[in-house]
Every structure is written in C-alpha cells, then in structure tokens.
C-alpha positions in Angstrom: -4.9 -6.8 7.2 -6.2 -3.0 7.5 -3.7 -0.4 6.7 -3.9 3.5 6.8 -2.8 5.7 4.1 -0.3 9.0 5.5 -2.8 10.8 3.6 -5.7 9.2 5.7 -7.6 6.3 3.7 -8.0 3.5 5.0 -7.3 0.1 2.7 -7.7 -3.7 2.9 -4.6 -5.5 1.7 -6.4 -8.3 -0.4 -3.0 -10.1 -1.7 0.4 -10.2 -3.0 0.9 -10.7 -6.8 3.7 -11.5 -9.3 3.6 -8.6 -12.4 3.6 -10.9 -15.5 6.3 -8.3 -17.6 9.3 -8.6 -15.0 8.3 -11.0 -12.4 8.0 -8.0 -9.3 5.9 -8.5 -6.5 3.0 -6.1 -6.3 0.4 -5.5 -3.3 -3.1 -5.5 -3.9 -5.6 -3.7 -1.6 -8.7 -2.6 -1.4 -9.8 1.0 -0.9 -13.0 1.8 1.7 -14.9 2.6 -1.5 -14.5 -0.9 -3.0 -11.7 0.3 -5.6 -9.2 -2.0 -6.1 -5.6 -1.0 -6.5 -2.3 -2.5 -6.9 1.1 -0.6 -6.3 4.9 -2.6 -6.3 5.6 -4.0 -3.1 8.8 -1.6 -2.1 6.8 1.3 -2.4 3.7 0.0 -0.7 5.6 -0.8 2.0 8.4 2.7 1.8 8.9 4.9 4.6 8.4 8.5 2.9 9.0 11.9 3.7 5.5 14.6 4.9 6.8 17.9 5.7 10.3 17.2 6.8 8.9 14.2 8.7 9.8 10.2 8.2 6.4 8.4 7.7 5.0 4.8 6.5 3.2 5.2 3.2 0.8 2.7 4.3 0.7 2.2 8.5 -0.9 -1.3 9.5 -3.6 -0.9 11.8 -4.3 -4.8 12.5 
C-alpha cells in the first residue's frame, strides 16, 4: 500500500513488525529513494496538526 507523507513523499508500506525491547508494533516503509524506514505504528498512523490544520501523517493513496 502507497501512502503520502503531509510533507509530500511518497512511501511503500513494506510491513508491520514487533520491536524486540517492548513488544510495540512498528510500520515499516519504504521511501521513493529505496530508504527504508520504520516508525511505531500510532504515530505512523496519527492525525497531526499543519498550520492550525488536522492532517494524516501518512495519507493512503491505494
């Protein structure tokens, strides 16, 4: 699944995975560039605030 970063990249979710240290799901994704990243799944998925404004941090575009 494709998603769209507020701040305009675009990224490939590649999985889910457990964090060894506390068990916590993190997201996995892919960045146009072929980095690879991995954030905790609440904040991947967190509605934020741009300029006063209520936005997705990561908008699915699938």
């Amino acid at each position: 699944m494709r998603f769209k970063h507020y701040k305009g990249g675009l990224y490939e979710l590649v999985c889910e995975a457990t964090l060894e240290s506390d068990l916590s799901t993190m997201i996995v994704y892919r960045a146009a560039n072929g980095s690879i990243w991995a954030r905790p799944k609440d904040v991947f998925f967190e509605i934020i605030e741009v300029d006063g404004v209520k936005v997705q941090r990561f908008t699915p575009l699938d």
